[in-house]
Backbone bond lengths (Angstrom), bond angles and torsions (degrees), N, CA, C in turn:
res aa  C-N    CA-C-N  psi(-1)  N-CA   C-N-CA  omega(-1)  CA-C   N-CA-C  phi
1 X - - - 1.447 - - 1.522 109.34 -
2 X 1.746 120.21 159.18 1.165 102.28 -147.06 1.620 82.88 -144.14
3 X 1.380 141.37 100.23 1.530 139.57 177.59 1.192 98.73 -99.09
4 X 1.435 121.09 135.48 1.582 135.88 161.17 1.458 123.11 -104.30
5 X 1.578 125.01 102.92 1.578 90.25 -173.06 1.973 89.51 -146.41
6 X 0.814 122.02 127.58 1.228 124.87 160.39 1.684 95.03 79.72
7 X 1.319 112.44 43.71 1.711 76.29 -169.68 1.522 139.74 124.11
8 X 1.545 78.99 -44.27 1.543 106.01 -157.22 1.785 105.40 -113.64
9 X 1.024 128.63 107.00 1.428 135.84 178.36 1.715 103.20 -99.64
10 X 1.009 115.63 115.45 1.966 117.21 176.53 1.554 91.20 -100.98
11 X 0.921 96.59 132.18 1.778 113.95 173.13 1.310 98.68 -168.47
12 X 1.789 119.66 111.63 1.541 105.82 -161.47 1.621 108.05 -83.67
13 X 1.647 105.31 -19.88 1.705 121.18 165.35 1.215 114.76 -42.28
14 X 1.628 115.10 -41.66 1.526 97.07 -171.45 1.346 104.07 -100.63
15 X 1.059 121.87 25.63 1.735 118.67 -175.91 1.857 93.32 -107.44
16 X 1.126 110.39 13.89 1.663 96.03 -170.96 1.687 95.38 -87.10
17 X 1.050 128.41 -14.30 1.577 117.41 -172.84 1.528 107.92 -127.72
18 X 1.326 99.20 23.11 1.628 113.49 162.38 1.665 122.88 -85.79
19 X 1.371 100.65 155.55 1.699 95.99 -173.84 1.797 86.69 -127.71
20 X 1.095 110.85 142.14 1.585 113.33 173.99 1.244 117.20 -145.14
21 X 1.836 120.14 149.86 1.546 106.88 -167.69 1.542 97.83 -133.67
22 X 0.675 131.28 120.21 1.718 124.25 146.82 1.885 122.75 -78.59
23 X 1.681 89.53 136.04 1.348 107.02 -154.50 1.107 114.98 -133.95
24 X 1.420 134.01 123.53 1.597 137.71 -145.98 1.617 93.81 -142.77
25 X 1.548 107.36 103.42 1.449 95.18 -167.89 2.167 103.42 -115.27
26 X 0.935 116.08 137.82 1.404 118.49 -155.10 1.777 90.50 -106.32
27 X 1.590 102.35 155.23 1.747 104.78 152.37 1.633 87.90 126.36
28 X 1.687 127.23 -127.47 1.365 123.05 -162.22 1.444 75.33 -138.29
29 X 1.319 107.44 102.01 1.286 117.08 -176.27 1.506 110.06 -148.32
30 X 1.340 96.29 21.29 1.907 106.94 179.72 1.784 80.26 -133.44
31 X 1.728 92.44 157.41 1.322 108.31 -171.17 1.478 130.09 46.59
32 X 1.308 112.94 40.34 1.801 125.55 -169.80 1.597 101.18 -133.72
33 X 1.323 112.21 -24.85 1.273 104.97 171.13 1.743 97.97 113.67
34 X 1.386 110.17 -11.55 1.149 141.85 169.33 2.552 109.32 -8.95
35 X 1.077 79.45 -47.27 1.744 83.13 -176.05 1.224 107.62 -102.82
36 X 1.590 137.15 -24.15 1.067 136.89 141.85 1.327 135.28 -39.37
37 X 1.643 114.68 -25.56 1.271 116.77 174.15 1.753 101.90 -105.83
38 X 1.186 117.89 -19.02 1.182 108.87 149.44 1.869 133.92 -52.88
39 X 0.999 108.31 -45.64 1.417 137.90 177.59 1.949 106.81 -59.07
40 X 1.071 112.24 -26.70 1.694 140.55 -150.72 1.738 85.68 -101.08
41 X 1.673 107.91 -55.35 1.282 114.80 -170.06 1.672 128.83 -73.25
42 X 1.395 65.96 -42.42 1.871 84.28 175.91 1.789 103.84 -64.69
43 X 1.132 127.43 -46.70 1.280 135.85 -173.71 1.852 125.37 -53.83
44 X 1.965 75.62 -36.10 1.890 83.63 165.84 0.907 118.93 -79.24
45 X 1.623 132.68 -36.35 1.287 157.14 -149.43 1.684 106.65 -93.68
46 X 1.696 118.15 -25.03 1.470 113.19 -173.87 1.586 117.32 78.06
47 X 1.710 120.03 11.60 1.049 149.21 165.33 1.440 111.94 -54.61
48 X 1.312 126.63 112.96 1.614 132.00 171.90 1.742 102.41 -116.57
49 X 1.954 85.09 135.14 1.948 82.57 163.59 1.870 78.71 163.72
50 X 1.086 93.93 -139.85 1.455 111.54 163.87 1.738 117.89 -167.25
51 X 1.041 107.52 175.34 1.698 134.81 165.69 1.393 129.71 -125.74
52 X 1.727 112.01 113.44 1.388 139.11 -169.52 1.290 112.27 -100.34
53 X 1.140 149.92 137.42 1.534 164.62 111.35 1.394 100.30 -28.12
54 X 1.111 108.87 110.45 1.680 112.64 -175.36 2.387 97.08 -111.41
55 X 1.600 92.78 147.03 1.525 85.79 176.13 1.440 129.35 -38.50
56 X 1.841 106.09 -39.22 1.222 109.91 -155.45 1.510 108.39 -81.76
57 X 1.716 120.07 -8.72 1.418 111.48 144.52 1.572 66.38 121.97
58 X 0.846 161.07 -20.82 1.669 132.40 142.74 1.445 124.85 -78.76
59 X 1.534 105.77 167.83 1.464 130.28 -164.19 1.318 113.32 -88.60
60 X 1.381 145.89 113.50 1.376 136.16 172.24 1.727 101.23 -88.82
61 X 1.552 122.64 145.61 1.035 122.29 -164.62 2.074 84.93 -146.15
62 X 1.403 89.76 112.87 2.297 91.74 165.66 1.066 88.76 -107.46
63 X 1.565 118.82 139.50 1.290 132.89 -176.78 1.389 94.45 -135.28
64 X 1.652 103.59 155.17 1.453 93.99 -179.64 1.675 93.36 -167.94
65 X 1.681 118.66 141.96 1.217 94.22 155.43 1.918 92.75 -143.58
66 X 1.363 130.32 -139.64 1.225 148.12 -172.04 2.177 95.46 -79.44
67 X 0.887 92.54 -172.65 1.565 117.19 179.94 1.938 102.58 -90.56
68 X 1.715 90.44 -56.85 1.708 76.69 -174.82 1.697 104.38 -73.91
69 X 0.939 118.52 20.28 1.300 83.58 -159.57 2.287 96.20 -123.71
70 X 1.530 89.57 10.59 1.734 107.98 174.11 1.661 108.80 -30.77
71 X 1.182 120.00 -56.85 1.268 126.58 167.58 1.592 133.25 -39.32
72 X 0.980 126.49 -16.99 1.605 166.03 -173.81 1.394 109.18 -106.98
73 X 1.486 113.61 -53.20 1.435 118.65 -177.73 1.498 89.87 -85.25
74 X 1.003 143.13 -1.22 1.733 126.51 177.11 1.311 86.21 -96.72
75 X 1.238 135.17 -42.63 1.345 114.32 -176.43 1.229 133.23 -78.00
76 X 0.913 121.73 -3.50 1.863 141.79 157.83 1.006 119.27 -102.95
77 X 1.560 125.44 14.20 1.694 130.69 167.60 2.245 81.80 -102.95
78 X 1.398 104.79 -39.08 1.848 88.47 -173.73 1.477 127.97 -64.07
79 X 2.088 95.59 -29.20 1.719 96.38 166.70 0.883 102.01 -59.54
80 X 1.655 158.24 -77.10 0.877 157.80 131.08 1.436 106.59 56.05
81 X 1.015 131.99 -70.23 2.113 156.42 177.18 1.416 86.70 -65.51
82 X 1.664 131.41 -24.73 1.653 100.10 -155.00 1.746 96.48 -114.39
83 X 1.197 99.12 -66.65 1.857 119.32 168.04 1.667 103.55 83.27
84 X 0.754 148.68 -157.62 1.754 138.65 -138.28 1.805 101.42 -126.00
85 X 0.890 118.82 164.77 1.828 131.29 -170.04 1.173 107.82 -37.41
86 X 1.643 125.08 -46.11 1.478 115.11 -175.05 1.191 110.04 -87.24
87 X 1.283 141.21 -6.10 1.388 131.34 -158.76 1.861 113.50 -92.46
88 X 1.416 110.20 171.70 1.413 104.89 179.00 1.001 101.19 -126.54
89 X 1.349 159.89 120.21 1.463 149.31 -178.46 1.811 97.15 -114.33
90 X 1.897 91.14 120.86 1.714 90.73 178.75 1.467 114.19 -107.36
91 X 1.132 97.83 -11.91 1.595 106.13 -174.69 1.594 109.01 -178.22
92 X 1.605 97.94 141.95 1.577 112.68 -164.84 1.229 101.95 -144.07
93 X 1.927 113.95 112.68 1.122 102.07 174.14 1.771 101.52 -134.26
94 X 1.631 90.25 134.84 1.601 120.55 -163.66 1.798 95.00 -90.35
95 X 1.643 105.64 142.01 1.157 106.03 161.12 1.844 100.31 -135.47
96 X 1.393 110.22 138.83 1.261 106.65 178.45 1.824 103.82 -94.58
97 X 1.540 109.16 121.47 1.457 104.92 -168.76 1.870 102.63 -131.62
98 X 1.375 97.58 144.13 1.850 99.55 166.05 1.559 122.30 -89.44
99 X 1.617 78.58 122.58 1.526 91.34 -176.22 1.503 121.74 -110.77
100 X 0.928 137.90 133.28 1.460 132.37 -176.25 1.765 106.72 -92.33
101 X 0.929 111.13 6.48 1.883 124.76 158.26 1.626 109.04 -74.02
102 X 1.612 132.01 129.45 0.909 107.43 150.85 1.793 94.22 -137.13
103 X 1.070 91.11 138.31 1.518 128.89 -164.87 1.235 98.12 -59.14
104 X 1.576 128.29 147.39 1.489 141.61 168.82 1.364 123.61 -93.24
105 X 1.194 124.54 -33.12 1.535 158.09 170.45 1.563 121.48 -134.47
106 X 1.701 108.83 -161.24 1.199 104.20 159.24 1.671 89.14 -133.86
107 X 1.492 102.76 152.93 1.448 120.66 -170.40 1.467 94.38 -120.39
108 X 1.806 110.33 158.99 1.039 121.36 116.93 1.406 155.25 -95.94
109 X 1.163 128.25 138.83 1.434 123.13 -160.98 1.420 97.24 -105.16
């Protein structure tokens, strides 16, 4: 079965050769433009998921792409560590998790 909604296509078949990360990135990383240059990155990179403004004043970032394409997703988990001119990134902690979501784009939320 195949749901489309926001983005978000669940098909747990095609998630078998997916790699996905959840990403909690800390520091002044709200109001910098911060998911926008995420959004910028992911787009070159072939990166699907999105980036949230969370209350506690960091960014959650699910990233996700194919199996071959891990190499790509390491390189958009490192912008990730850096984030755009104004920002401060103090700490970034990655969890690699299975998701039965696989993403259409990358959004912002």
């Amino acid at each position: 079965m195949l749901l489309t909604t926001k983005g978000i296509k669940i098909n747990s078949s095609l998630n078998k050769n997916m790699i996905t990360y959840k990403v909690k990135i800390f520091g002044r990383v709200q109001g910098v433009g911060f998911r926008w240059f995420l959004r910028m990155k992911a787009k070159e990179l072939g990166i699907r998921g999105y980036a949230e403004n969370l209350p506690d004043g960091t960014v959650e970032v699910v990233a996700q792409a194919d199996e071959k394409d891990e190499s790509l997703l390491k390189r958009f988990l490192e912008e990730c560590k850096k984030g755009p001119f104004l920002a401060r990134v103090d700490k970034v902690i990655f969890e690699k998790v299975r998701d039965t979501a696989v993403f259409g784009g990358f959004q912002i939320k």
